[in-house]
Residue frames as qw, qx, qy, qz and C-alpha x, y, z in Angstrom:
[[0.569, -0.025, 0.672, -0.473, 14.38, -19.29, 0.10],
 [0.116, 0.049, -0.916, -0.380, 13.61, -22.33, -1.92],
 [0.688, -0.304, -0.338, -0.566, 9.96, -23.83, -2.47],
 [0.770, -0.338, -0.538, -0.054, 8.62, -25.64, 0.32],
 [0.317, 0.222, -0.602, 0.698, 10.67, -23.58, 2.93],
 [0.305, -0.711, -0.583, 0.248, 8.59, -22.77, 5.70],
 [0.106, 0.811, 0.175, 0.549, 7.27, -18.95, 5.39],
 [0.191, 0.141, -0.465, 0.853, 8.50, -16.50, 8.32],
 [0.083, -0.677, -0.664, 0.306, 5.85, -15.74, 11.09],
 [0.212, -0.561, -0.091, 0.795, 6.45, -12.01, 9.99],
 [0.661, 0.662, 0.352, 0.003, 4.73, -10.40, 6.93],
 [0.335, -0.353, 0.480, 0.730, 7.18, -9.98, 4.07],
 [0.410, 0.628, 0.549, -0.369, 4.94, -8.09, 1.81],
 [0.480, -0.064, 0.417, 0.769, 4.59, -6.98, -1.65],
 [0.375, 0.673, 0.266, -0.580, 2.56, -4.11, -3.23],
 [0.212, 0.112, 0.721, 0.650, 1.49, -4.81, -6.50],
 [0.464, 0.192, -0.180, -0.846, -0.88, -2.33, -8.90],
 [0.398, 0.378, 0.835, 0.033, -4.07, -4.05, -10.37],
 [0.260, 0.921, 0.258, 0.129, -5.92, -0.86, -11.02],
 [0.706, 0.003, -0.017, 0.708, -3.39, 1.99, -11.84],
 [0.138, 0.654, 0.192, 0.719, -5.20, 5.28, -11.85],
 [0.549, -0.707, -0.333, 0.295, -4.09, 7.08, -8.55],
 [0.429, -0.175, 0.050, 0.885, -2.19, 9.64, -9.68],
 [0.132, 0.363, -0.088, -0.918, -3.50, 12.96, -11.95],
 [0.684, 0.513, 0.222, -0.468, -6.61, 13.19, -14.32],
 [0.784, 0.234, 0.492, 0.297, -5.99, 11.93, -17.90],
 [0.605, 0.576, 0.214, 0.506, -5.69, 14.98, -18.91],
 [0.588, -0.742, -0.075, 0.313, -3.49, 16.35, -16.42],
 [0.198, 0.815, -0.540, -0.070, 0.25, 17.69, -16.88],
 [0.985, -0.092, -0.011, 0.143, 1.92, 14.30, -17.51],
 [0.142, 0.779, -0.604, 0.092, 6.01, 14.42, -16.23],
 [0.287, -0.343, 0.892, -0.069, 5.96, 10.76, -15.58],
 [0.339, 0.156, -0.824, -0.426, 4.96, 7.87, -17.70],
 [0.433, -0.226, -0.872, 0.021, 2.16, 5.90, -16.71],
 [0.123, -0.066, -0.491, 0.860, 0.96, 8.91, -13.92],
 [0.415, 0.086, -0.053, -0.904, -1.76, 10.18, -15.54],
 [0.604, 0.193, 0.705, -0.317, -5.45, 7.99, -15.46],
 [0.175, 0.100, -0.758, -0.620, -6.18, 5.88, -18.53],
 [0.524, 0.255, -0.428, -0.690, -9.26, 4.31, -19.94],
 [0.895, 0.082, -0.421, -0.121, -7.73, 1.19, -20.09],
 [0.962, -0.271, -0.019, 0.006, -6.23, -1.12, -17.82],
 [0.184, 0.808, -0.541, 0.148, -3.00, -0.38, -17.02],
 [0.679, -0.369, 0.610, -0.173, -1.84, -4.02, -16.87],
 [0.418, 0.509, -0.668, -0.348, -0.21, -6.63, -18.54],
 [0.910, -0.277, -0.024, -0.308, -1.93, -10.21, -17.31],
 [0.920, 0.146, -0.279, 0.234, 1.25, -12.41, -18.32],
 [0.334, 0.504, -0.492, 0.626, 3.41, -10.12, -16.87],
 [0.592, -0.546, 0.198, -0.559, 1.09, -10.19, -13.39],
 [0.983, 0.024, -0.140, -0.113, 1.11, -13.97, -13.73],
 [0.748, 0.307, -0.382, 0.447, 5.00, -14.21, -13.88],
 [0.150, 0.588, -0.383, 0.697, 5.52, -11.87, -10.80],
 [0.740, -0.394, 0.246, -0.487, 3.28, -14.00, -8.51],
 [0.982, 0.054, -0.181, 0.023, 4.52, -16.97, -9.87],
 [0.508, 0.494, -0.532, 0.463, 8.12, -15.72, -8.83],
 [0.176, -0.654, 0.433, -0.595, 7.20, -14.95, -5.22],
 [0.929, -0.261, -0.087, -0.246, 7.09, -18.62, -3.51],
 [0.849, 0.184, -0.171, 0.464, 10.56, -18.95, -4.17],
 [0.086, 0.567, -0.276, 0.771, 11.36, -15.68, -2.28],
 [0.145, -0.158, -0.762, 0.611, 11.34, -15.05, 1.49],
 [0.270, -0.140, -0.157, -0.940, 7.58, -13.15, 0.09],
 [0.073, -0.249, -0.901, 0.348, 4.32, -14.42, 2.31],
 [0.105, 0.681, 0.619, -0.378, 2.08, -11.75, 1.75],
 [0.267, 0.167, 0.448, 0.837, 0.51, -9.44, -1.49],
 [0.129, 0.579, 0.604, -0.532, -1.16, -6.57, -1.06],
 [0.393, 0.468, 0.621, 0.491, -3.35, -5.83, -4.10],
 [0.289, 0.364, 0.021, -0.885, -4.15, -1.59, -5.17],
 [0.441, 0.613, 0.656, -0.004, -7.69, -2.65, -6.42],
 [0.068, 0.379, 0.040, -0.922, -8.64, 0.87, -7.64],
 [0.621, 0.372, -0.016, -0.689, -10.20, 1.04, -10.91],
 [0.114, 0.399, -0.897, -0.151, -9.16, -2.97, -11.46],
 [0.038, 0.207, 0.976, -0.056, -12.13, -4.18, -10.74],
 [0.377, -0.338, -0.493, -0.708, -16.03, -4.47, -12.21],
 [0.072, 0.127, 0.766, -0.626, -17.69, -4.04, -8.69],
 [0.223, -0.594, -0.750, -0.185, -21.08, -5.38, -8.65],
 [0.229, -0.694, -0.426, 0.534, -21.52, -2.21, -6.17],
 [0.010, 0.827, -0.158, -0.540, -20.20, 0.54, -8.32],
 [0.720, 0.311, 0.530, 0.323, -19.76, -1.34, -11.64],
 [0.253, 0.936, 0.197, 0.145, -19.21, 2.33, -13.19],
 [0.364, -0.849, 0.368, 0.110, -16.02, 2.63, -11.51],
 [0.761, -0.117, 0.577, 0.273, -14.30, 0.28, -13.78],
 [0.336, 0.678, -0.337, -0.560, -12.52, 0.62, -17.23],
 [0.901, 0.213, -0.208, -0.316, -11.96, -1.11, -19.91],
 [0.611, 0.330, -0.702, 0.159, -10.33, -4.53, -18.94],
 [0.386, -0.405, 0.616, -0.555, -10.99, -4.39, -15.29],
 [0.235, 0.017, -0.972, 0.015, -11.64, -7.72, -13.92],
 [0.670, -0.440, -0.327, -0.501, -14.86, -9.26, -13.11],
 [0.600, -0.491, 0.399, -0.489, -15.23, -9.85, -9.56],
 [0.990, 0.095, -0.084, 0.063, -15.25, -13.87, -10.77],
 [0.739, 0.555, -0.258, 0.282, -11.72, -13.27, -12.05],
 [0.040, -0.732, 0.439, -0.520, -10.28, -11.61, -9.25],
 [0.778, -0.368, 0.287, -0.421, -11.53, -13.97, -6.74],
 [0.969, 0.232, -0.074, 0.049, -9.51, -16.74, -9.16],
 [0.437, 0.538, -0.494, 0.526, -6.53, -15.01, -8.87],
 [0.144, -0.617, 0.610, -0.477, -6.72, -14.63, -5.16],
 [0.977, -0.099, 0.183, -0.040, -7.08, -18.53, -4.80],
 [0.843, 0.431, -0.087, 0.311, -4.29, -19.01, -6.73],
 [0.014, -0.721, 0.343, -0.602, -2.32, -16.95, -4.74],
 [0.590, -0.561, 0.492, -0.307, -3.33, -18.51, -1.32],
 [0.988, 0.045, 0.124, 0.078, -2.63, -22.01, -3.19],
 [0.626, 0.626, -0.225, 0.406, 0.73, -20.79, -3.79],
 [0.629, -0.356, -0.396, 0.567, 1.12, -19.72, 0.22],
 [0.096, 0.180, -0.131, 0.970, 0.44, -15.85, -0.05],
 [0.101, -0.452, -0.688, 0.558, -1.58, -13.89, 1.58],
 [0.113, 0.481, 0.340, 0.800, -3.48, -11.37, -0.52],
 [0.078, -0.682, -0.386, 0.617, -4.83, -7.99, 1.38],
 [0.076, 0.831, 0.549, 0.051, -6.94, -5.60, -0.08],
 [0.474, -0.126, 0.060, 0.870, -6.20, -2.16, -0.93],
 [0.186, 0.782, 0.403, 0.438, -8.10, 1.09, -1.74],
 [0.335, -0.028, -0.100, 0.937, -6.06, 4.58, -1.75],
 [0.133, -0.856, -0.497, 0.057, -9.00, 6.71, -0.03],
 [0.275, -0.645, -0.156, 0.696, -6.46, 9.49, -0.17],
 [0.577, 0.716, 0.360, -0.157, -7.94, 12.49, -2.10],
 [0.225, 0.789, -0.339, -0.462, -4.73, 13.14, -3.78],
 [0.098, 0.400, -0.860, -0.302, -4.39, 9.66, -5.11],
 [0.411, 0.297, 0.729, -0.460, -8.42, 8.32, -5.69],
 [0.197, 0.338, -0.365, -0.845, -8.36, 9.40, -9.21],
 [0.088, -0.006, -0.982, -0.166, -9.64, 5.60, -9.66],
 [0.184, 0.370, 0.716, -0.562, -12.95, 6.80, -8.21],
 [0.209, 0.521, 0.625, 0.543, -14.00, 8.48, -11.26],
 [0.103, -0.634, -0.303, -0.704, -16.43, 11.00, -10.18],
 [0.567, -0.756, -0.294, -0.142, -16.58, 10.65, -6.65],
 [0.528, -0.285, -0.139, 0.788, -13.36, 12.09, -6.08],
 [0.060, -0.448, -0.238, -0.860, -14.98, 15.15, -7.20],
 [0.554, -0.593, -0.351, -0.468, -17.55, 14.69, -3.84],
 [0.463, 0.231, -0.600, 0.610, -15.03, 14.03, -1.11],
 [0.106, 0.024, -0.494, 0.862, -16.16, 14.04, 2.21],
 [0.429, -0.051, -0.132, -0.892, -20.03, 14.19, 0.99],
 [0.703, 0.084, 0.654, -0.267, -23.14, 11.58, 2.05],
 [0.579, 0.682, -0.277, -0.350, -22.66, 10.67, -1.41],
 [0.220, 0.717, -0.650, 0.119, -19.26, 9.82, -0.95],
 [0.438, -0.359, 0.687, -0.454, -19.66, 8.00, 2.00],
 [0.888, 0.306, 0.123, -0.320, -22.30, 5.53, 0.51],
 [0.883, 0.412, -0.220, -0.033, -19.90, 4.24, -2.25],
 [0.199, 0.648, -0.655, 0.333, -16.99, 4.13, -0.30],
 [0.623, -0.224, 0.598, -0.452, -18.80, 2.20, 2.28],
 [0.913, 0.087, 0.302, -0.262, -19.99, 0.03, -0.03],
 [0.528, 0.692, -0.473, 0.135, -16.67, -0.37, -1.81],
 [0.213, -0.598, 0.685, -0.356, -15.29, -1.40, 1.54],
 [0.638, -0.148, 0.617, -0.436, -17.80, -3.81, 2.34],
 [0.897, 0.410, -0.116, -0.117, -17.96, -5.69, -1.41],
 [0.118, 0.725, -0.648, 0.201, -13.94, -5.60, -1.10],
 [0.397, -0.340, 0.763, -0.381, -13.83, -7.55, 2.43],
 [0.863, 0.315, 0.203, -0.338, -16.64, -10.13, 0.84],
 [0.768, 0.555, -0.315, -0.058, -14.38, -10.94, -2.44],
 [0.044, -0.616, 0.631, -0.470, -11.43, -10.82, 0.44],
 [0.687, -0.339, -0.587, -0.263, -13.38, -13.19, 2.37],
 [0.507, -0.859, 0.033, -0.063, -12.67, -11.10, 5.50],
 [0.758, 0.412, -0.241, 0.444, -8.95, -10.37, 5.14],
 [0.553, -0.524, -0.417, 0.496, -6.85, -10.07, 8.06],
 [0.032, -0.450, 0.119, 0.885, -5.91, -5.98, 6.79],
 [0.244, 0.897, 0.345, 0.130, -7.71, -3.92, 4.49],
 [0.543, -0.298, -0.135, 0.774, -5.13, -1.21, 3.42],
 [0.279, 0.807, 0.475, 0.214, -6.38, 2.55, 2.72],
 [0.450, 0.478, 0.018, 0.754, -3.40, 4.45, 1.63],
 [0.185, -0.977, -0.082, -0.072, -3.97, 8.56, 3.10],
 [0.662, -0.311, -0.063, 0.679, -1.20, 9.32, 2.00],
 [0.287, -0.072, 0.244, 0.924, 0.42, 12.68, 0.35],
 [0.108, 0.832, 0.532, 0.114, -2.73, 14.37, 0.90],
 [0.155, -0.748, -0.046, 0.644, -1.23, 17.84, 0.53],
 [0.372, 0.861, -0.111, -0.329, -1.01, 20.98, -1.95],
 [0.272, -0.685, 0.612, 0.287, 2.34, 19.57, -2.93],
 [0.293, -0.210, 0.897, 0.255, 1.60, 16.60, -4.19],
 [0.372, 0.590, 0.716, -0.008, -1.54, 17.93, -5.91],
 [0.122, -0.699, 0.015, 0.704, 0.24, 20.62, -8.05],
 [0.213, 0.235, -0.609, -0.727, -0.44, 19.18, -11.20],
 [0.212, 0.459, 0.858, -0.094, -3.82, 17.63, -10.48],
 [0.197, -0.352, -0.383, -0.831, -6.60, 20.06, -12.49],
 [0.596, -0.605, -0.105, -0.516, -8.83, 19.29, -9.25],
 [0.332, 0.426, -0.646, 0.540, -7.41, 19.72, -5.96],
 [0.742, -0.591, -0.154, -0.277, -8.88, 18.44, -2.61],
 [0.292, 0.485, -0.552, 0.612, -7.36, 18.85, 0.38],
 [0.627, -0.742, -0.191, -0.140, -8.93, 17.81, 4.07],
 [0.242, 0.339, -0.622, 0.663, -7.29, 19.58, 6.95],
 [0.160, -0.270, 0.674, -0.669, -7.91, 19.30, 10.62],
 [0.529, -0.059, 0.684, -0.499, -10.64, 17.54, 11.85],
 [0.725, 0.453, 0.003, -0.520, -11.62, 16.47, 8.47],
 [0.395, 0.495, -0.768, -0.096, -8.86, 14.45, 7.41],
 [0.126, -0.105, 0.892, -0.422, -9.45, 12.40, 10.98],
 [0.503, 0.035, 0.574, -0.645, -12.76, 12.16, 10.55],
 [0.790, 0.392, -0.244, -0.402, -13.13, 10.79, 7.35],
 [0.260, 0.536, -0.749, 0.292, -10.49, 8.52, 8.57],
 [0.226, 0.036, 0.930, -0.287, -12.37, 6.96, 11.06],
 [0.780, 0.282, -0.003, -0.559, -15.29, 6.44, 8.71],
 [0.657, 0.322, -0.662, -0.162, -12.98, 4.41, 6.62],
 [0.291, 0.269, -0.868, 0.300, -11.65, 2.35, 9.67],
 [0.458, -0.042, 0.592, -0.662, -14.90, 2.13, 11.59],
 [0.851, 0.133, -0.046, -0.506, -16.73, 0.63, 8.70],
 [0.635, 0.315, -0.705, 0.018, -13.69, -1.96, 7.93],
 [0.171, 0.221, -0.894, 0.350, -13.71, -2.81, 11.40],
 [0.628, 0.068, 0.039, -0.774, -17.15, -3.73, 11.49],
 [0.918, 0.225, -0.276, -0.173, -16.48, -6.35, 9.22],
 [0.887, -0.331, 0.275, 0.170, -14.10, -7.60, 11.68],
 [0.792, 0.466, 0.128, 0.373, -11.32, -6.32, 9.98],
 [0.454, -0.631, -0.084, 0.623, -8.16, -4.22, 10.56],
 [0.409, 0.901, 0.051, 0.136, -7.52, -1.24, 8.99],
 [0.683, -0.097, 0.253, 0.679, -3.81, -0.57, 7.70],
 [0.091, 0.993, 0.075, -0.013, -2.55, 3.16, 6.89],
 [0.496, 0.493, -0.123, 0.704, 0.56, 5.27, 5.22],
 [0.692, -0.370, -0.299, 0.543, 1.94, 6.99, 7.99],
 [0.297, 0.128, 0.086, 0.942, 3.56, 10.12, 6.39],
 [0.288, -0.763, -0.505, -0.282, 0.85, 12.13, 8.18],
 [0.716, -0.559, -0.155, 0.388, 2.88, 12.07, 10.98],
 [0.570, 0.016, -0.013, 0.821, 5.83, 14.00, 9.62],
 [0.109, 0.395, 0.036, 0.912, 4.12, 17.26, 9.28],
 [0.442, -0.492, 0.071, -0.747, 1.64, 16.66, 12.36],
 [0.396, 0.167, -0.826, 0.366, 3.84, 14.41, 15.09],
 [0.091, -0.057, 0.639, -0.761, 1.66, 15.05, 17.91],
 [0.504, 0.042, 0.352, -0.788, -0.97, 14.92, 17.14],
 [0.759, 0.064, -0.614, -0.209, -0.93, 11.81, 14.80],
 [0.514, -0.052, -0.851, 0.097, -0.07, 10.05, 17.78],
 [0.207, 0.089, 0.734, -0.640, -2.47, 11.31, 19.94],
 [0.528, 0.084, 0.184, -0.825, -5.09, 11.09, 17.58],
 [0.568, 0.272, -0.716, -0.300, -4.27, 7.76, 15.26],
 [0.912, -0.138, 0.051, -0.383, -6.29, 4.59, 16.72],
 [0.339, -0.396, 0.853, -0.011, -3.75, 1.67, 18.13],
 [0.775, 0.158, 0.612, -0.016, -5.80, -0.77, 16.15],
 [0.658, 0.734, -0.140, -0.093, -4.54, 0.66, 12.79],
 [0.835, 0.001, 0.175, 0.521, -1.68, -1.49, 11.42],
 [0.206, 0.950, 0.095, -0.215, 0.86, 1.41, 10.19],
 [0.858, 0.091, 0.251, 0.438, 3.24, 1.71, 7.89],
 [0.256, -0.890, 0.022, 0.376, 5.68, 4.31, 7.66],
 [0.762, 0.509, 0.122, 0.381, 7.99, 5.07, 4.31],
 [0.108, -0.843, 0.356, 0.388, 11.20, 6.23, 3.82],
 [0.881, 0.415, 0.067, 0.219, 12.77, 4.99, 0.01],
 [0.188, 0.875, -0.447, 0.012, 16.45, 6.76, 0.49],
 [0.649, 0.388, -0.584, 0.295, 19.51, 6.15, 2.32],
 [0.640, -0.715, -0.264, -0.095, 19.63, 5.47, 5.90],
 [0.635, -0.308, -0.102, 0.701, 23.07, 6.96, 6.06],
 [0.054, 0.311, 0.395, 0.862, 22.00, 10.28, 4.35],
 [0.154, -0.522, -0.662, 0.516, 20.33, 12.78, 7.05],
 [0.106, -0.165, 0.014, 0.980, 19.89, 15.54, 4.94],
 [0.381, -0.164, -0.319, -0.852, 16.93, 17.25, 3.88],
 [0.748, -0.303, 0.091, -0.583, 13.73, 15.81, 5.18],
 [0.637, 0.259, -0.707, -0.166, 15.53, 12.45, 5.62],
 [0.154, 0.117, -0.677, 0.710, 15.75, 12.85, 9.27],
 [0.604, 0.000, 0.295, -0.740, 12.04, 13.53, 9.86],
 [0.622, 0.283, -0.638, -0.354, 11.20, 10.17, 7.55],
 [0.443, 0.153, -0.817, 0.335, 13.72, 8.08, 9.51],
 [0.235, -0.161, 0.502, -0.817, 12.36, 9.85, 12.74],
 [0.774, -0.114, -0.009, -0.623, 8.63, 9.03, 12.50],
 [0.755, -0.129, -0.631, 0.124, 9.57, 4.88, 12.82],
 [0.102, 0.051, -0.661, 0.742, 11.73, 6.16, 16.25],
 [0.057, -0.122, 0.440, -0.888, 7.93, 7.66, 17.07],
 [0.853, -0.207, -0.245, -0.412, 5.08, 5.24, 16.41],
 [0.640, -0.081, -0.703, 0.299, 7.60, 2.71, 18.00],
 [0.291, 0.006, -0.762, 0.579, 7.45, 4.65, 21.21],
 [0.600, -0.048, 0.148, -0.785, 3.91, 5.59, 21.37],
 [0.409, -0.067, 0.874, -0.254, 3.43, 1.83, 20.96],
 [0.676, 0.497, -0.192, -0.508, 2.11, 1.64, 17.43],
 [0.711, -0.052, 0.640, 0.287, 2.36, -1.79, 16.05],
 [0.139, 0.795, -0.229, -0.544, 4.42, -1.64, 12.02],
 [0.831, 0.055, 0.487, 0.265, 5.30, -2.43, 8.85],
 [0.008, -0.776, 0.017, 0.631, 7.94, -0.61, 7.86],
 [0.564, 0.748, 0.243, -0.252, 8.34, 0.50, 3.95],
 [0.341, -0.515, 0.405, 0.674, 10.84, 0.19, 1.69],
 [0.818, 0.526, 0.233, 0.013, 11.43, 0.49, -2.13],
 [0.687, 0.063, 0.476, 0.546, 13.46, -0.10, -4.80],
 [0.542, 0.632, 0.487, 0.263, 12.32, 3.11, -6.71],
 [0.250, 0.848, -0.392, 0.253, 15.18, 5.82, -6.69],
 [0.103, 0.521, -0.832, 0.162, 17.84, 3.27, -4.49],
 [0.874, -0.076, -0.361, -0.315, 17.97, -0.04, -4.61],
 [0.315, 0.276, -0.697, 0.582, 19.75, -0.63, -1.48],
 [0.340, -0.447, 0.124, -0.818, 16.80, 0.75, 0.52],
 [0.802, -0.229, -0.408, -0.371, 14.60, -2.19, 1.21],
 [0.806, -0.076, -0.512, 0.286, 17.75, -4.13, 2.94],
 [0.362, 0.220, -0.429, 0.798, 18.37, -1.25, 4.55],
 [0.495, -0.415, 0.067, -0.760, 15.33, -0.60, 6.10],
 [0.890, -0.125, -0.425, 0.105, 15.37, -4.49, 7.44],
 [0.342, 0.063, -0.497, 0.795, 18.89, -3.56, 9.20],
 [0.126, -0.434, 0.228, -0.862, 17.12, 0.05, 10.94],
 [0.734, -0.423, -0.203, -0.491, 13.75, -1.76, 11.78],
 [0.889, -0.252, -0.334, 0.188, 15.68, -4.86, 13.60],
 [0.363, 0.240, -0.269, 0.859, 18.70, -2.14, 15.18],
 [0.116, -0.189, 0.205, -0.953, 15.46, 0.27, 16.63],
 [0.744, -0.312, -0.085, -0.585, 11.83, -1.31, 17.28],
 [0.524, -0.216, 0.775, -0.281, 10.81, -3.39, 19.77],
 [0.142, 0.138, -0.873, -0.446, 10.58, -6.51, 17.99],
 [0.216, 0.475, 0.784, -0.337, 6.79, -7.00, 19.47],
 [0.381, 0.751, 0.370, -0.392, 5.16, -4.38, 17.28],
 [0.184, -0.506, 0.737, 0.409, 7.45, -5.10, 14.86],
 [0.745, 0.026, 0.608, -0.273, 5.13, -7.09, 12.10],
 [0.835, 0.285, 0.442, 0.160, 6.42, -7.33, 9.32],
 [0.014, -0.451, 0.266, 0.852, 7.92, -4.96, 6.04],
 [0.607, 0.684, 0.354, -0.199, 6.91, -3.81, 2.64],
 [0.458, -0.123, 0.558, 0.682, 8.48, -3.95, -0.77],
 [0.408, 0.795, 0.248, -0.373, 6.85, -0.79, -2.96],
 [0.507, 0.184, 0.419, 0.730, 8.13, -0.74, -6.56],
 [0.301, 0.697, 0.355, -0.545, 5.42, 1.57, -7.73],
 [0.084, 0.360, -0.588, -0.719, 5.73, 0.80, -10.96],
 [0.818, 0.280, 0.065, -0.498, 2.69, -0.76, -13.15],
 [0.742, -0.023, 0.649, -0.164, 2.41, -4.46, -14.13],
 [0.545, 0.742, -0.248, -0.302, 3.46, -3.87, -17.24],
 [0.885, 0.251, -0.013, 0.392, 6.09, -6.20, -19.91],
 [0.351, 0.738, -0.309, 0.486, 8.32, -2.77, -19.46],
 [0.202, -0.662, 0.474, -0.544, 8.75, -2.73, -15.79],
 [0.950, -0.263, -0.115, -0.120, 8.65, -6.58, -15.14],
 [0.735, -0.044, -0.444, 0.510, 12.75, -6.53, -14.25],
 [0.406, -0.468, 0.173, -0.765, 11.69, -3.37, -11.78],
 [0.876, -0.160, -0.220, -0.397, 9.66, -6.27, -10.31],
 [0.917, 0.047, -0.307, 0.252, 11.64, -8.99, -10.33],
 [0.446, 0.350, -0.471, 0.676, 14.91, -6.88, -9.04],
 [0.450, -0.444, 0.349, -0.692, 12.29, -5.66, -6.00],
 [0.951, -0.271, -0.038, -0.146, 11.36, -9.28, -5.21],
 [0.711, 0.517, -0.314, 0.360, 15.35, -9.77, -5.04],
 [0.016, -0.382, 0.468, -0.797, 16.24, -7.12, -2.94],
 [0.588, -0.586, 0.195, -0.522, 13.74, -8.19, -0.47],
 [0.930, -0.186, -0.269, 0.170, 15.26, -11.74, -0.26],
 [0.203, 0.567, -0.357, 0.714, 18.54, -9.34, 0.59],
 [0.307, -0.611, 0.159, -0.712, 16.82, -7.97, 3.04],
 [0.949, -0.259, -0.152, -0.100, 15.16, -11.38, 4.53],
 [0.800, 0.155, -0.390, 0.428, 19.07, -12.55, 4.92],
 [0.044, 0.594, -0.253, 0.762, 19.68, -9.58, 6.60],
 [0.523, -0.495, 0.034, -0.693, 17.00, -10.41, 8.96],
 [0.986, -0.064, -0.155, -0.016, 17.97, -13.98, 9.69],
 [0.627, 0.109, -0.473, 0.610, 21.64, -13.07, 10.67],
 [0.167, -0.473, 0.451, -0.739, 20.35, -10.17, 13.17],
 [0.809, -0.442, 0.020, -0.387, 18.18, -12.62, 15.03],
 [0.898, -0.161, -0.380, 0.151, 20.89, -14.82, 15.20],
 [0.207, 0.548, -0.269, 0.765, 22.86, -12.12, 17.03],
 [0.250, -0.388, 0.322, -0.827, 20.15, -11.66, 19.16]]
């Protein structure tokens, strides 16, 4: 898509890092570069600058930002390291952004196995404590946002598994996971906002995610393989799109680029081939890789593959 095309009514989204500390303590076991929480700013401005500046020319309309510890909130100014942006700064970048034609949405990963960015109040999960700064995290958020049509708050991989090399483990099961859950989504929809949620709940509790998960959450279900490749859990993954679509969940499904770079277009193909095309709203392009000078053709090759994908999407409709 060239400048000045007219954007698709559908969101073609991108997740990009600001703050980067959502993985393990700093002084966790580190088996992946960049996993463990720093200090500093895990960001590289020019490189941020060049990956927004690339996405007008793509089929990309909408950028949803992982605040975490990327910003000096005037609420919780303690939650910031060094280099985080001032609240000014951010607020420049997301002009610049909407003067470019994107859409910027809001992020904070409220799950507790990827909140390291909280600092100390992931240590309080679940406490009036907690609540307080999370609330007000929400509400300063939506403000800088100037009421953004989603608010996304992660919950994902909240499980022993994926907290086996954290040094402090938190875990909510049953009624706790849900209920802290609707805290988060009752206060955002206060503010006249929708809350947006990872999915991958579902896969290990199908029933009852969809008897207990609120139709007004936007949801977004991941699967980063092959979509010819049923083995191992690949089949529950795939499965869980087949089952918000028929409980009547409206979606945007997930792809990335970070173990096959085929995925993205190939989620496009499944989503148009299996949902109804009403609750159908849009997809997502997850590198997960920090804003960094090292991982800026990461980047670039995920803004790529979604134009892929986009093409993809433009010959099924003409099919159909």
């Amino acid at each position: 898509m060239g400048n000045g095309t007219k954007k698709p009514d559908l969101m073609w989204s991108y997740l990009i890092h600001l703050g980067y500390n959502m993985w393990r303590e700093k002084d966790a076991v580190k088996t992946i570069e960049y996993v463990n929480a720093s200090d500093v700013l895990i960001l590289h401005k020019p490189t941020w600058d060049e990956i927004i500046e690339q996405m007008p020319s793509s089929c990309i309309n909408t950028v949803i930002i992982d605040l975490g510890e990327g910003v000096k909130y005037e609420s919780h100014p303690e939650i910031a390291v060094e280099g985080s942006w001032s609240v000014e700064q951010l607020r420049a970048e997301l002009k610049k952004m909407r003067d470019l034609g994107l859409n910027p949405i809001p992020k904070l990963n409220f799950s507790a196995t990827h909140d390291e960015w909280l600092g100390d109040y992931a240590r309080c999960v679940s406490s009036k404590k907690y609540y307080e700064v999370c609330r007000d995290l929400i509400n300063e958020v939506i403000d800088i946002f100037d009421t953004p049509d989603f608010f996304h708050i992660g919950m994902d991989e909240e499980t022993m598994n994926h907290q086996r090399y954290h040094n402090y483990v938190v875990i909510r099961q049953g009624d706790y996971w849900w209920k802290d859950l609707y805290f988060y989504v009752d206060t955002i929809e206060k503010k006249r906002v929708r809350a947006w949620v990872w999915s991958d709940y579902i896969w290990n509790h199908p029933e009852e995610y969809v008897k207990k998960m609120p139709k007004s959450v936007l949801q977004s279900n991941w699967f980063y393989g092959e979509f010819n490749r049923r083995d191992g859990n690949n089949e529950t993954y795939i499965n869980a799109y087949l089952k918000l679509d028929e409980h009547g969940f409206e979606q945007v499904p997930t792809g990335s680029n970070w173990s096959y770079p085929g995925n993205f277009p190939e989620t496009v193909a499944f989503a148009m081939d299996n949902l109804n095309p009403e609750r159908l709203k849009g997809f997502m392009q997850t590198p997960w890789k920090p804003t960094v000078k090292e991982r800026k053709l990461r980047h670039l090759e995920a803004i790529e593959l979604m134009n892929e994908g986009y093409a993809i999407y433009e010959e099924k409709l003409k099919v159909k």
